[in-house]
C-alpha positions as CSV (number, residue, x, y, z in Angstrom):
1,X,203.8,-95.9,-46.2
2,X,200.8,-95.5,-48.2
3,X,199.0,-99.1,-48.9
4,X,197.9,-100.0,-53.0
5,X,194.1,-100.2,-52.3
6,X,194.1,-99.8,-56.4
7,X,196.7,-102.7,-58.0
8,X,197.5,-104.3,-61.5
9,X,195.5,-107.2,-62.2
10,X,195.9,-110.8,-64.2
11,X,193.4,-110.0,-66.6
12,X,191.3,-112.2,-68.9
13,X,190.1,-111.4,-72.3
14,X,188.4,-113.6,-75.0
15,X,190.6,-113.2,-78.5
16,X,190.1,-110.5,-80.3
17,X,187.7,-111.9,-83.2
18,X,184.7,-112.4,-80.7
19,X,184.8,-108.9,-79.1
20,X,181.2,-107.9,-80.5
21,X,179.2,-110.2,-79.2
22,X,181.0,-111.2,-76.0
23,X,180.7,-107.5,-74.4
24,X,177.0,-106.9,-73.4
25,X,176.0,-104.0,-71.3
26,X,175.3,-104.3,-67.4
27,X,172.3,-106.4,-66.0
28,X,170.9,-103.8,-64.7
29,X,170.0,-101.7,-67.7
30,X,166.9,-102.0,-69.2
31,X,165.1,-103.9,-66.9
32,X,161.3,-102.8,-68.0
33,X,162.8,-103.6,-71.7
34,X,162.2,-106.8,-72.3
35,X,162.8,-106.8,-76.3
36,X,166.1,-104.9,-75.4
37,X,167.7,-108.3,-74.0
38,X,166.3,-110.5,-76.5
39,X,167.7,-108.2,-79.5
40,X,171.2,-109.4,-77.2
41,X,170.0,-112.7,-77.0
42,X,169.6,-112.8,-81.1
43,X,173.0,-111.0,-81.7
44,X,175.1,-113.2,-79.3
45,X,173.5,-116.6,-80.8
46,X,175.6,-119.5,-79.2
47,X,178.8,-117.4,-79.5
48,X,180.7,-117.2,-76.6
49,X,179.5,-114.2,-74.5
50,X,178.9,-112.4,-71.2
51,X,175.2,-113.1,-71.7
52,X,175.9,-116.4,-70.7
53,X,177.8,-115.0,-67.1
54,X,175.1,-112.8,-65.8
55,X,171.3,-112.5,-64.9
56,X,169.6,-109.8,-66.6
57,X,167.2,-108.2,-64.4
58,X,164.5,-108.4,-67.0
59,X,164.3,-112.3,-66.3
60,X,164.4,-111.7,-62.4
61,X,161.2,-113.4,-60.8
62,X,160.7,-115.8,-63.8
63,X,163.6,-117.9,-63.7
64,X,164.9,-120.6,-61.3
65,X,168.0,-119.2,-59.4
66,X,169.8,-122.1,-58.7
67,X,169.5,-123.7,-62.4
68,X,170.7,-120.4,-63.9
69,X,173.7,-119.9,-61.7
70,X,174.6,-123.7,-62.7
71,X,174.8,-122.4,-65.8
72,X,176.9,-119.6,-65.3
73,X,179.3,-121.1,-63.9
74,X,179.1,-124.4,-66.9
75,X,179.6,-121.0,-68.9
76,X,182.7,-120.0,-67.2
77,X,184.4,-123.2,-66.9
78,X,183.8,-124.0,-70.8
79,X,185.0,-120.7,-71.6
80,X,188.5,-121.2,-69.2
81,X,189.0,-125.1,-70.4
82,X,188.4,-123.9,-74.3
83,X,191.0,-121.5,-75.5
84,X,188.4,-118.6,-75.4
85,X,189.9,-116.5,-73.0
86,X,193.5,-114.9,-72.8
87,X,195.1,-114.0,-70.1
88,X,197.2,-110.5,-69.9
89,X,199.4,-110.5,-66.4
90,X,199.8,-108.1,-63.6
91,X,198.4,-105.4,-65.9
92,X,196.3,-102.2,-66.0
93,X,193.9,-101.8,-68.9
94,X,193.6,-98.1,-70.1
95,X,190.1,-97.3,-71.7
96,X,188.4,-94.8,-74.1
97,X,184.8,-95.3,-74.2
98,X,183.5,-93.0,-77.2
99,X,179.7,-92.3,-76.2
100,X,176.8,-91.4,-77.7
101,X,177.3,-87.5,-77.8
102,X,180.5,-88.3,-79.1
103,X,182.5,-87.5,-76.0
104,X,185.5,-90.0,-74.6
105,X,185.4,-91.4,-71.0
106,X,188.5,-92.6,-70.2
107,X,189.0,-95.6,-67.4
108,X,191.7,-97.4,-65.9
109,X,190.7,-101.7,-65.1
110,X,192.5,-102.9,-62.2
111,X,191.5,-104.9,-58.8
112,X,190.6,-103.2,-55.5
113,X,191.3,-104.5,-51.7
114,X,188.2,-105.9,-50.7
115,X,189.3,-104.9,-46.7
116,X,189.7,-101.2,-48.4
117,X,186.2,-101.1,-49.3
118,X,183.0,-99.8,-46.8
119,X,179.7,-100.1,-48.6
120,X,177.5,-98.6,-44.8
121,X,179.6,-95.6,-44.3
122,X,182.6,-95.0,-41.9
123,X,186.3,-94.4,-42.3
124,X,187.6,-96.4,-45.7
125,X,189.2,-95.9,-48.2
126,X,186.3,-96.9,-50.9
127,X,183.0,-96.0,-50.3
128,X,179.5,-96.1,-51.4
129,X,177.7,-93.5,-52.4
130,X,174.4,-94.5,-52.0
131,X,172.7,-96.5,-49.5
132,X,172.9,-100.5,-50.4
133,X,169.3,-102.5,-50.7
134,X,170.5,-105.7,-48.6
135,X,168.1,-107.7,-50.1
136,X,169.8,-107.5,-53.2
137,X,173.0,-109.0,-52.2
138,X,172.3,-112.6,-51.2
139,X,171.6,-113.7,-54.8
140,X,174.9,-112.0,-56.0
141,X,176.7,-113.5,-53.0
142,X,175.3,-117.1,-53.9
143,X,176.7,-116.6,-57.7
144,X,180.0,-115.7,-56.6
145,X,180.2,-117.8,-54.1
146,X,180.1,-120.3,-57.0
147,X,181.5,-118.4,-59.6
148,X,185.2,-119.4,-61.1
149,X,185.4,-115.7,-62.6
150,X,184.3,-112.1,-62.1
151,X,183.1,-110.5,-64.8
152,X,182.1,-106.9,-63.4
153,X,180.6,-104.0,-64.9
154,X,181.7,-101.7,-61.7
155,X,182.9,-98.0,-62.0
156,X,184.9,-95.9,-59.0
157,X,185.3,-92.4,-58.9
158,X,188.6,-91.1,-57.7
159,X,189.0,-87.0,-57.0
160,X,191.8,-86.1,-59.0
161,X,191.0,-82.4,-60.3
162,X,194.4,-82.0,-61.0
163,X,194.2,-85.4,-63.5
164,X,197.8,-86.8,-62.4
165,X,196.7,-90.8,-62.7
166,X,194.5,-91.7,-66.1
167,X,194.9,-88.5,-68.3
168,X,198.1,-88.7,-69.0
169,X,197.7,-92.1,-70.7
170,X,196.1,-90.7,-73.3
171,X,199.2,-89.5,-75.3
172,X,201.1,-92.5,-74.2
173,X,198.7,-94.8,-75.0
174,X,199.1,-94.1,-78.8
175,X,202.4,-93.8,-79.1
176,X,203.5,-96.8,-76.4
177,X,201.0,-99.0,-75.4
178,X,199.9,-102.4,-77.0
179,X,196.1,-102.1,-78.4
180,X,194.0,-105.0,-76.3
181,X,190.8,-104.5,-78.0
182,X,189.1,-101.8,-79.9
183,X,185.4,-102.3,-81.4
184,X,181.6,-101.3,-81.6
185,X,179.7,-102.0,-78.6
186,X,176.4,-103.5,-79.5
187,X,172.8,-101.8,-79.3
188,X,174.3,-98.4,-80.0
189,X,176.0,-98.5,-77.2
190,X,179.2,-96.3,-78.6
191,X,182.6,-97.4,-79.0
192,X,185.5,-99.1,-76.8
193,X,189.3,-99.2,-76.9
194,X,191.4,-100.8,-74.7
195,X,195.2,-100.6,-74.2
196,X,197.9,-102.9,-71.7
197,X,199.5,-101.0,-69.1
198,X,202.6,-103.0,-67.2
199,X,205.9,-102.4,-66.3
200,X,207.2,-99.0,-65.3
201,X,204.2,-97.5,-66.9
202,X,202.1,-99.3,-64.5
203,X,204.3,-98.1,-61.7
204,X,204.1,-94.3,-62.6
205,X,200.3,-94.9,-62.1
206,X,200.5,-96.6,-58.7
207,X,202.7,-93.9,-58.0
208,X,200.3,-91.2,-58.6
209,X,197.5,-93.3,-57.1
210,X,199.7,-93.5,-53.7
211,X,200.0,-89.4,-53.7
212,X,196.3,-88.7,-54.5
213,X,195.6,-91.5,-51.4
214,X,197.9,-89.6,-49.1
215,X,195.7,-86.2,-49.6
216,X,192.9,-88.2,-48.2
217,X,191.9,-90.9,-46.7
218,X,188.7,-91.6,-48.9
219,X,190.4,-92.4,-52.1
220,X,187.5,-94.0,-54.0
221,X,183.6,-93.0,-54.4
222,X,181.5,-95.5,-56.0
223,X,179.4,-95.3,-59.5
224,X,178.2,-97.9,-60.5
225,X,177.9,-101.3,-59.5
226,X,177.9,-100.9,-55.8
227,X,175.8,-104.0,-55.0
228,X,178.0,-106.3,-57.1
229,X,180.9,-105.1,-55.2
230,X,179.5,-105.2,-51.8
231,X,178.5,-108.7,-52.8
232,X,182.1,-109.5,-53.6
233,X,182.7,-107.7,-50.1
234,X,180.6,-110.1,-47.9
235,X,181.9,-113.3,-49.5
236,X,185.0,-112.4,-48.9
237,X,184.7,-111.5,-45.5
238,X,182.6,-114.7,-44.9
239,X,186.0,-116.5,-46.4
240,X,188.6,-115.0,-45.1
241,X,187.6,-116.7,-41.6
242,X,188.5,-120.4,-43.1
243,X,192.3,-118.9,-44.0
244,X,194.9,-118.7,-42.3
245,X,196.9,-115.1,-42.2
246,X,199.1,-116.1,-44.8
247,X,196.5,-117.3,-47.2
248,X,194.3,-114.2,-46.5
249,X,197.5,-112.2,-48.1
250,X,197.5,-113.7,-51.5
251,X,193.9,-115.4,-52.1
252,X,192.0,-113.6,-55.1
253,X,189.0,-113.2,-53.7
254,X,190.5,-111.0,-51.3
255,X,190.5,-108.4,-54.7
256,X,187.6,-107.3,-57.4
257,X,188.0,-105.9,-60.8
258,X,186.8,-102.6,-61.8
259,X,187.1,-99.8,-63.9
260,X,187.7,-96.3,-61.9
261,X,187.2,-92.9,-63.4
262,X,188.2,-89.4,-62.6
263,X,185.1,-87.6,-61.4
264,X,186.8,-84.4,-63.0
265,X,186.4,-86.3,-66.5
266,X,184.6,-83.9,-69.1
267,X,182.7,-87.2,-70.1
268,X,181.6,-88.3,-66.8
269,X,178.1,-86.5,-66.1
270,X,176.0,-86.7,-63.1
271,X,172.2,-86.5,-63.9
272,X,169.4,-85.8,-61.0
273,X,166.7,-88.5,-60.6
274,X,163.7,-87.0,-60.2
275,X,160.4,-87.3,-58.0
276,X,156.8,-87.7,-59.3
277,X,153.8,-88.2,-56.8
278,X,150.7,-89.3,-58.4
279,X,147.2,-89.9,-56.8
280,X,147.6,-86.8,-54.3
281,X,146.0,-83.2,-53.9
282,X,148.9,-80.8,-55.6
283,X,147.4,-77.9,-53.8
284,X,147.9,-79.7,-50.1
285,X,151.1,-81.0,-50.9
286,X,152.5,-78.0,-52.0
287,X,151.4,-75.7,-49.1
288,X,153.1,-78.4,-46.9
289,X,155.9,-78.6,-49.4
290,X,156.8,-75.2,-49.0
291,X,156.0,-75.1,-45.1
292,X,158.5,-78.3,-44.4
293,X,161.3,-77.1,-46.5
294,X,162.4,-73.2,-46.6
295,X,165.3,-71.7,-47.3
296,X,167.5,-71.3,-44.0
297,X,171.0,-69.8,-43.3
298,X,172.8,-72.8,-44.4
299,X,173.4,-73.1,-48.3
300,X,170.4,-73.3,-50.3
301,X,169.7,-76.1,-53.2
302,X,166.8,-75.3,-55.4
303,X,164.0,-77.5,-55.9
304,X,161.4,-76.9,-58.6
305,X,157.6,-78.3,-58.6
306,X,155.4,-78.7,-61.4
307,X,151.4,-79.5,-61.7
308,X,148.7,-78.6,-63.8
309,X,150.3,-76.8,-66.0
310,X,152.2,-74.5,-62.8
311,X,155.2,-74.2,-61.2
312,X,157.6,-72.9,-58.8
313,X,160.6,-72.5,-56.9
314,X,161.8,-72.8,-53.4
315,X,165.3,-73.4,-51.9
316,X,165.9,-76.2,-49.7
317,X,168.6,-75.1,-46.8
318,X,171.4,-77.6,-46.3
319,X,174.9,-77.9,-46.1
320,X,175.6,-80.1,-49.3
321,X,173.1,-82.1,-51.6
322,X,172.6,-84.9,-50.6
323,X,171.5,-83.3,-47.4
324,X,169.1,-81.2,-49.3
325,X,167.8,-84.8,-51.2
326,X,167.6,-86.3,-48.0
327,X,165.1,-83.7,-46.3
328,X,163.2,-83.4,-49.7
329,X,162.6,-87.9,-50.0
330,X,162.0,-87.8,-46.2
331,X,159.3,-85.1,-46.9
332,X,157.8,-86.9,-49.7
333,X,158.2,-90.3,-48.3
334,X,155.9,-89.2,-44.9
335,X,153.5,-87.0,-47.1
336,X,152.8,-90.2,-49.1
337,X,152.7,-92.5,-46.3
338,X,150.0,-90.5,-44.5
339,X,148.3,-89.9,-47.5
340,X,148.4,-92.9,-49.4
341,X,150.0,-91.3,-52.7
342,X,152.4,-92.8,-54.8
343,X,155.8,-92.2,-55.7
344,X,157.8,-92.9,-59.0
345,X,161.5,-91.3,-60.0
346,X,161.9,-90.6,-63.2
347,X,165.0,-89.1,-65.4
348,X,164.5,-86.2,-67.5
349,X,162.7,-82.6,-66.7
350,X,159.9,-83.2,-70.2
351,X,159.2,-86.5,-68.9
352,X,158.7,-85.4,-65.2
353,X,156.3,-82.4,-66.8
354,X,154.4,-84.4,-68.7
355,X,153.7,-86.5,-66.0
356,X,152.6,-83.9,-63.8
357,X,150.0,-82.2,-66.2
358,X,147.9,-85.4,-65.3
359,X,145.4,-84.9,-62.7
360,X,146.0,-85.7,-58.8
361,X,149.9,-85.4,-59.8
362,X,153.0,-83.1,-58.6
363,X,156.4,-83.1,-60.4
364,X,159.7,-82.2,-58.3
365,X,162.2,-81.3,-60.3
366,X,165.9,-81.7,-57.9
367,X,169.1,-80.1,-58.8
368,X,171.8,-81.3,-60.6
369,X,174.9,-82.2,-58.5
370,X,178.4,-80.5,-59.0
371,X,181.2,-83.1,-59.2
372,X,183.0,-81.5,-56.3
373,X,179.6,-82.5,-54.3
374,X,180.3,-86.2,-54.3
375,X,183.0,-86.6,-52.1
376,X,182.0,-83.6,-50.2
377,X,178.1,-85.8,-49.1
378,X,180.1,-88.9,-48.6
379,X,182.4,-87.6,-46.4
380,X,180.0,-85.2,-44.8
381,X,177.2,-87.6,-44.4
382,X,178.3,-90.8,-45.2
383,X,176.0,-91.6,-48.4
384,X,173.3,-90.0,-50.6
385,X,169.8,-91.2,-50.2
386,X,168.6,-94.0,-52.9
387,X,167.8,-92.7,-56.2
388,X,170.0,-89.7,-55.7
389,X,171.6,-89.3,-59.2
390,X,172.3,-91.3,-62.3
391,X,175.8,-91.0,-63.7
392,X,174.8,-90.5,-67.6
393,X,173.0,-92.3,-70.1
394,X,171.4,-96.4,-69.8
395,X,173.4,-96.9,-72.8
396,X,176.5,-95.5,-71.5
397,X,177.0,-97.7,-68.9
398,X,179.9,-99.9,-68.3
399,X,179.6,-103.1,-71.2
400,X,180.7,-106.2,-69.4
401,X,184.2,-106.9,-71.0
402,X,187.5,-108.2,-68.8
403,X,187.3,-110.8,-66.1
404,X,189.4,-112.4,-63.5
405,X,189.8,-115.6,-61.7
406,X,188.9,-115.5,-58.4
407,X,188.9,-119.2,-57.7
């Protein structure tokens, strides 16, 4: 029998006046954009808000860690003891997240089995995509290891090219299912409806998850959010050692909110991240360029390269693409250490040309990944190297919005 690695959730909300300013984008975003945050800061006032449950990375490095995770979780206990939140049971919430080219992502918000979920490769049925930074888990760990709620801004692929699980919610949702929110997201940041799935609805979904789980064992890919959720990981393995089996079963902890995606969505784009090398001789590191990688008998991925107003072309040989991104960062990452250069990545082909019509500066310019490629490289290789791909737009990222208790 198949196990739910993907289950209905008791879901929190805040009521439905407050939506506005209690749904701020993920803490990640905009992190050289200091006036971004303090445009949230000025919109959310002393409402109640999701500002008050996370750290923007803006503030990381100026602010004391252990005062502001006090007051994340003063924020979540007022919010729990004051009437602000409602609570929706054993539940799926179906999603359509208008975005800013006017296209409609749809989600499905549920919890995921912590002891489903790998985040450094192997056989599991949720994976990473790309490698994890450990140093950025301990202070995530530390927060919920405090923490009364979740309040996640995590998204999971699931291959589903036929669409059997979250597309066909879309007709039902308007003709059957009760409307949980539905609002403006703030900062031009698009537009979010939400709708309660239970019941035998709910079932049909778990049904479908179960067949798309027994067609392979690597159900889930992650998008975004993987070093919250391998945060979640580690404090609950660390936990699950002070239960006993019983406890282990039931404990909420042992599960983590997110939203999961079909990778097959129209809406869901995957955008390459590209390489700039600055304070290096273009001519020397594009001889070696084209000496270290050349097209071979495998398939061939190809890489552009841009500087002083020139360009070219050559095709990396590898059997998927996160092969071919591996050999090109391993290339650049032992050209600069030997040579002292500098490397940023950057999003967007103008930027990464305008960049390398400075002096003493080479552009490459990676391919964009075909959605079939993602669970190919995982399985394949285990995960993509760091900085691999960007799935759309900053200000289409997930917007902080449901939590969970997982006290």
């Amino acid at each position: 029998m198949i196990k739910d690695v993907f289950t209905t959730a008791d879901i929190k909300l805040p009521h439905e006046d407050s939506m506005e300013v209690w749904s701020v984008i993920a803490c990640d975003q905009f992190s050289s954009e200091r006036e971004y945050w303090e445009r949230v800061k000025a919109q959310t006032g002393s409402n109640p808000s999701t500002l008050n449950m996370i750290i923007p990375e803006a503030y990381l490095g100026e602010i004391d860690e252990e005062t502001a995770t006090k007051n994340i979780c003063n924020a979540m206990e007022a919010y729990s003891n004051q009437d602000i939140l409602r609570e929706i049971s054993d539940s799926f919430v179906y999603t359509e997240r208008t975005l800013g080219d006017g296209s409609v992502r749809r989600g499905l918000v549920g919890a995921v089995d912590l002891d489903e979920y790998e985040f450094s490769g192997g056989d599991a049925a949720i994976l990473a995509s790309e490698a994890t930074v450990l140093d950025r888990l301990p202070a995530r760990i530390r927060i919920r290891r405090a923490a009364q709620l979740e309040v996640p801004h995590i998204m999971a692929f699931i291959n589903d090219i036929n669409k059997t699980v979250i597309e066909p919610l879309t007709s039902l949702a308007i003709e059957n299912l009760p409307v949980l929110y539905d609002f403006d997201l703030m900062e031009s940041g698009g537009h979010i409806k939400g709708w309660q799935v239970t019941g035998t609805y709910a079932e049909t979904i778990l049904e479908a998850m179960r067949a798309l789980h027994s067609k392979d064992r690597t159900l889930m890919v992650m998008g975004d959010g993987n070093h919250s959720l391998a945060a979640a990981k580690v404090f609950w393995d660390e936990l699950k050692q002070t239960l006993s089996p019983e406890e282990r079963e039931s404990h909420p902890a042992r599960k983590a909110l997110l939203e999961v995606n079909n990778v097959y969505d129209p809406a869901i784009s995957f955008e390459a991240i590209h390489r700039v090398v600055f304070n290096v001789d273009s001519s020397d590191f594009i001889s070696a360029l084209k000496e270290n990688l050349t097209q071979g008998s495998a398939a061939n991925y190809p890489v552009r390269w841009t500087a002083n107003s020139q360009s070219g072309e050559i095709n990396v040989a590898a059997d998927c693409i996160g092969d071919a991104i591996e050999a090109i960062q391993a290339f650049i990452d032992d050209y600069s250490k030997r040579n002292n250069c500098e490397i940023d990545y950057i999003h967007g082909e103008d930027s990464v040309k305008k960049l390398a019509s400075l002096e003493n500066c080479v552009g490459i310019i990676l391919p964009a990944m075909d959605k079939s490629d993602l669970f190919a490289t995982v399985k394949t290789t285990g995960i993509f190297p760091r900085k691999s791909f960007s799935v759309g737009h900053a200000k289409d990222k997930r917007y902080y919005l449901e939590c969970r208790s997982i006290k």
